[in-house]
C-alpha positions in Angstrom: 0.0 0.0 0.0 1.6 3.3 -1.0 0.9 6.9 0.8 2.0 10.6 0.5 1.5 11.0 -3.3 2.6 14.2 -4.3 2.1 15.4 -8.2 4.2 18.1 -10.1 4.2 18.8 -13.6 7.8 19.0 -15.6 8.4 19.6 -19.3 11.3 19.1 -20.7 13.1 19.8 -24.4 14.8 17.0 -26.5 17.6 16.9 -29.6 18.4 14.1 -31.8 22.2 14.4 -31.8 21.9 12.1 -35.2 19.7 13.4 -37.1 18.8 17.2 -35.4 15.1 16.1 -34.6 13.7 18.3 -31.7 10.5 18.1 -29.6 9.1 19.1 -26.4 7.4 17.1 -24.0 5.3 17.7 -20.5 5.1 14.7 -17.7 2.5 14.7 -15.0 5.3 12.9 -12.2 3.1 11.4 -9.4 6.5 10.9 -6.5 4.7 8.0 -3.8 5.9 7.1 -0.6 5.1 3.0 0.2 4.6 1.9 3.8 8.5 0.9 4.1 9.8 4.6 2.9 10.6 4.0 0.0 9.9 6.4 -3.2 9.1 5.6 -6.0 8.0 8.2 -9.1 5.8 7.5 -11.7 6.2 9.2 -15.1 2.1 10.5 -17.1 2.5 11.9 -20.4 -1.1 12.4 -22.3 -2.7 10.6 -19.4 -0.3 7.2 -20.4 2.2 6.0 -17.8 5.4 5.9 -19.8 9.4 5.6 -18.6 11.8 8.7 -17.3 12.2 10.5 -19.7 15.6 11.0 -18.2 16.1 7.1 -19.9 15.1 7.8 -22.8 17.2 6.6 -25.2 15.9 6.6 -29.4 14.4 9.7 -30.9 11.0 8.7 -32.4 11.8 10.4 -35.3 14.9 8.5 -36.8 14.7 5.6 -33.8 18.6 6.4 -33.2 20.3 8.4 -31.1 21.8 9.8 -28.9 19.3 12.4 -27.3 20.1 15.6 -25.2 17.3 16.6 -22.9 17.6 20.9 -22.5 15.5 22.7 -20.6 12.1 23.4 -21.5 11.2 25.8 -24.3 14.6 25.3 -26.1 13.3 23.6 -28.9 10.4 25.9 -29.7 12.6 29.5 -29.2 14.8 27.2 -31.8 11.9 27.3 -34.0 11.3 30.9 -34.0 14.8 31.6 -36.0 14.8 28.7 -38.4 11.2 29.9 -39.8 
């Protein structure tokens, strides 16, 4: 039985070093405290529980990698100066 959930929202930016793909992404990260003390977090993106993004490892676009996680909005202000 787990207790002490705590919910925060995160968003992080992400760059194919292989082939220059960028995207954003936002997690819901519900952190949990079980009976023994232990925490855990649990990773929501689009209401779908999915890994860390900090192990992601493939970019969806070319399925390769590596990937560089930025901070948040990096990809987008990118955006702005290549249109």
């Amino acid at each position: 039985m787990e207790r002490d959930t705590e919910t925060i929202h995160e968003a992080y930016s992400f760059v194919c070093l292989h082939c220059g793909h960028g995207w954003e992404e936002e997690y819901e990260i519900r952190h949990t405290n079980d009976l023994a003390g232990h925490r855990r977090a649990e990773y929501f993106s689009h209401g779908r529980r999915v890994p860390s993004p900090l192990t992601l490892a493939d970019c969806p676009d070319c399925n390769r990698g590596p990937i560089r996680i930025l901070r948040p909005g990096r990809v987008k202000n990118a955006r702005t100066y290549l249109a």
